[in-house]
C-alpha positions in Angstrom: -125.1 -29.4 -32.8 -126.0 -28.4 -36.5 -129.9 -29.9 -35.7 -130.3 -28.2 -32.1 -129.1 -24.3 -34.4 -131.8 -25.1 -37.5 -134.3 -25.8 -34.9 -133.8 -23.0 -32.4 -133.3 -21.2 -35.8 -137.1 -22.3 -36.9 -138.5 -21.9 -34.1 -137.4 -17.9 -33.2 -138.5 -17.3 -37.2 -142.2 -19.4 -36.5 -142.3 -16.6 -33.1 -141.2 -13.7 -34.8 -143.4 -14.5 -37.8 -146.4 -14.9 -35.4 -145.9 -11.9 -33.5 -145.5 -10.1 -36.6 -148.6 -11.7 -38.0 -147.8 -13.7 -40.4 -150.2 -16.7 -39.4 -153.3 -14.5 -38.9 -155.0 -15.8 -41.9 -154.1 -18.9 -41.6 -155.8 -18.6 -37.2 -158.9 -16.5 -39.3 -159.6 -19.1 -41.3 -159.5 -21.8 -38.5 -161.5 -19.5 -36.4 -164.2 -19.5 -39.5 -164.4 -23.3 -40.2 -164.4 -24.1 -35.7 -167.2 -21.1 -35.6 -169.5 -23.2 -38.6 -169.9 -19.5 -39.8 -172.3 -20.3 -43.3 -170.8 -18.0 -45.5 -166.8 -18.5 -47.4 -164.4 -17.3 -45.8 -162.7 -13.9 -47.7 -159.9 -14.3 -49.7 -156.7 -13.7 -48.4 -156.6 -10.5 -50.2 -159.4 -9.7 -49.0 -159.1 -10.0 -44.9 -155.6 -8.5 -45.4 -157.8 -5.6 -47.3 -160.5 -5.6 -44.2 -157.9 -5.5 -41.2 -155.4 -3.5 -42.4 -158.8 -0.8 -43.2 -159.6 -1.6 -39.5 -156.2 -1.0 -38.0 -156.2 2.7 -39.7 -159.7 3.3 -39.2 -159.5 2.8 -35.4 -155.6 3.0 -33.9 -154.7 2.0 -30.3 -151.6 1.6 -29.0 -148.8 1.3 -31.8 -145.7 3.2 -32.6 -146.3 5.4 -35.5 
């Protein structure tokens, strides 16, 4: 019983981590290497820099 709650536990934290993007590096940097795009990949820093600039340059549909 323990194993079935740490695993349903694991696996609402790896879907609320997603939707809260928390694995969007990670899928931007697997995007890069399956793309063969030439040129590194940013930092981390930097792609959190370049879509959070984004997301307030050009707003859709969010709550505040």
């Amino acid at each position: 019983m323990r194993q079935i709650l740490q695993r349903m536990g694991e696996r609402v934290a790896w879907y609320v981590g997603s939707v809260m993007g928390d694995r969007d590096y990670e899928r931007y940097l697997q995007h890069h290497a399956a793309h063969g795009d030439p040129t590194p990949p940013m930092s981390e820093r930097d792609y959190w820099r370049h879509r959070w600039d984004h997301v307030e340059n050009n707003p859709q549909g969010r709550c505040c």
